[in-house]
C-alpha positions as CSV (number, residue, x, y, z in Angstrom):
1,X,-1.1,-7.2,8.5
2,X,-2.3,-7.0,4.5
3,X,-0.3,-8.2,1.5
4,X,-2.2,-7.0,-1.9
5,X,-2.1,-4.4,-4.3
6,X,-2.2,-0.8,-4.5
7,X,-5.5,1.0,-5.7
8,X,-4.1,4.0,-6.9
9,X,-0.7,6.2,-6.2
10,X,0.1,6.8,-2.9
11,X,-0.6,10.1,-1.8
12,X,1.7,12.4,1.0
13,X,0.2,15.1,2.9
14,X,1.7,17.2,5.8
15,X,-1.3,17.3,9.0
16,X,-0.5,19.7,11.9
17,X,3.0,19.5,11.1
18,X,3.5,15.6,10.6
19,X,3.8,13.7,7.3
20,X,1.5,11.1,6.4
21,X,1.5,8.6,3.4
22,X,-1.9,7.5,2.3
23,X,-2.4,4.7,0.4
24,X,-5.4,2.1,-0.4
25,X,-4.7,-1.7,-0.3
26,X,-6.2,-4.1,-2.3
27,X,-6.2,-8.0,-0.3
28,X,-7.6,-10.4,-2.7
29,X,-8.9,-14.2,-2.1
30,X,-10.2,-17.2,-3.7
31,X,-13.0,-19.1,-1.9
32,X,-15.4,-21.6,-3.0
33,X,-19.0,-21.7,-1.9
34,X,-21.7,-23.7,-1.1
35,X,-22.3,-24.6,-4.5
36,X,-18.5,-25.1,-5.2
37,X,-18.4,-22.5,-7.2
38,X,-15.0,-20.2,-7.3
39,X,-14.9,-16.9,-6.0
40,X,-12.8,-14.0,-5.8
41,X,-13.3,-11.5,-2.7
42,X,-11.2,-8.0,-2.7
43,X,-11.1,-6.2,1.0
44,X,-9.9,-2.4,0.6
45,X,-8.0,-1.6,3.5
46,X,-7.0,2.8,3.7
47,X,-3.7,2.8,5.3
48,X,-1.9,5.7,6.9
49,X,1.5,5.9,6.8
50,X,2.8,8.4,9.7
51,X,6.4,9.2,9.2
52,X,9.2,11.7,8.1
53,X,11.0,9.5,6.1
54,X,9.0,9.4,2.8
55,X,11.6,8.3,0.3
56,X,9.3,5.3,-0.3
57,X,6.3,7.3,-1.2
58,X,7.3,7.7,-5.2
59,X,7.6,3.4,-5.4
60,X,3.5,3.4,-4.1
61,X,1.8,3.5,-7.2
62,X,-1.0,2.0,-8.4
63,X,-0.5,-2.0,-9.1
64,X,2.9,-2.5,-6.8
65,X,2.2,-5.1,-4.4
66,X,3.3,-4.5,-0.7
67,X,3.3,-6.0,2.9
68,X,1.8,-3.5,5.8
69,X,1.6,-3.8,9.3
70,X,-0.3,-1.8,11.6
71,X,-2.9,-0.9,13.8
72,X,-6.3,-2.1,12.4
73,X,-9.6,-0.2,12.9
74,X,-13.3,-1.0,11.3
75,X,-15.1,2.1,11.0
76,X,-19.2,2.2,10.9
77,X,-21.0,5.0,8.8
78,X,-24.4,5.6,7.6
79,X,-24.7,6.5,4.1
80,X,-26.9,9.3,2.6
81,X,-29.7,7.0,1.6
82,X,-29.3,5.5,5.2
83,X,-27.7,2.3,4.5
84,X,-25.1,1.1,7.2
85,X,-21.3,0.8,5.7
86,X,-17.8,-0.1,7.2
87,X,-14.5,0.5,5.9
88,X,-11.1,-0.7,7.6
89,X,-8.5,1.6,8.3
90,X,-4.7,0.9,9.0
91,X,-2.5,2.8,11.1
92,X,0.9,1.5,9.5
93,X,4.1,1.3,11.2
94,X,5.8,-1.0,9.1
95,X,5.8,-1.5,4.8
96,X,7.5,-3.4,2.3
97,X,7.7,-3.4,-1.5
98,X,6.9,-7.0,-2.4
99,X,5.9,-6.4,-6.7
100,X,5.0,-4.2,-9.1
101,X,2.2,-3.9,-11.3
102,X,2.9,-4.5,-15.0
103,X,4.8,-1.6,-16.3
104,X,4.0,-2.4,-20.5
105,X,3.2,1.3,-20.5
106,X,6.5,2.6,-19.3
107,X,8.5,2.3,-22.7
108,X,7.2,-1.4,-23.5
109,X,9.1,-2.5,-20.7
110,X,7.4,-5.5,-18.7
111,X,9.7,-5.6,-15.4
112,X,8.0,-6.4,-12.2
113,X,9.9,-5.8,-8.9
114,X,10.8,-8.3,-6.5
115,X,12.2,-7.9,-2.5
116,X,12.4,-4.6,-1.5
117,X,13.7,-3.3,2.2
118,X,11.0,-2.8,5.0
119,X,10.3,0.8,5.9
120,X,9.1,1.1,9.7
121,X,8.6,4.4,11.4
122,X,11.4,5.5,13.4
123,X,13.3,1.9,11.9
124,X,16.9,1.5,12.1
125,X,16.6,0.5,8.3
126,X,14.4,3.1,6.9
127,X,16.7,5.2,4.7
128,X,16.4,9.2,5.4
129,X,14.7,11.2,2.9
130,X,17.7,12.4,0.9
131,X,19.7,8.6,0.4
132,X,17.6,7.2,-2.4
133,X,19.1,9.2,-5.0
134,X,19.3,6.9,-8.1
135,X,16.7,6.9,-10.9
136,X,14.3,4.2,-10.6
137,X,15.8,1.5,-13.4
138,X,18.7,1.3,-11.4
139,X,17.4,0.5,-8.4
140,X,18.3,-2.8,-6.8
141,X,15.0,-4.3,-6.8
């Protein structure tokens, strides 16, 4: 599971015939070390999205907040100067709208989102591509 922010706009591509959403979530926390000190720590978590029904791939942009669960994976490279990195991956079968990033460039208009419907894969209360017809602003959420 990961609640945080989206990096940047969701992003759907079709792979040997099946749809994928791609998207890159931001989990932020607030620590204090040794010294007492405040910190902030940001894990990036890459999340694929497998599914047909990718009605909520236009409400992933960059900012909105949302819930994921999935299948979590850490992934080990070796970067070009030869330095060992890791990345975690999600395999998401479930997603929910929680936010949305401030919007002050959208017309001066400062709404943020709240409570949206969970999309699962193959879910009894994902909607089919073609049901979400409204324009955004009038969107229940």
């Amino acid at each position: 599971m990961v609640i945080g922010h989206l990096g940047k706009d969701a992003v759907v591509n079709n792979v040997n015939g099946k749809t994928v959403i791609n998207f890159t979530v931001a989990h932020s926390e607030k620590f204090k070390d040794a010294q007492g000190n405040q910190k902030d720590k940001t894990t990036w978590v890459d999340c694929s999205y497998w599914t047909d029904r990718t009605a909520v791939a236009p409400y992933l942009k960059k900012g909105t907040q949302v819930y994921a669960e999935g299948t979590a994976d850490i992934r080990t490279y070796t970067t070009q100067d030869g330095r060992q990195g890791a990345t975690i991956t999600m395999r998401v079968f479930s997603v929910q709208l929680l936010g949305g990033a401030n919007r002050s460039g959208e017309g001066g208009n400062n709404e943020n989102y709240t409570a949206a419907p969970a999309y699962q894969s193959g879910g009894q209360n994902a909607p089919a591509g073609g049901e979400m017809t409204e324009p955004m602003d009038d969107l229940p959420f």
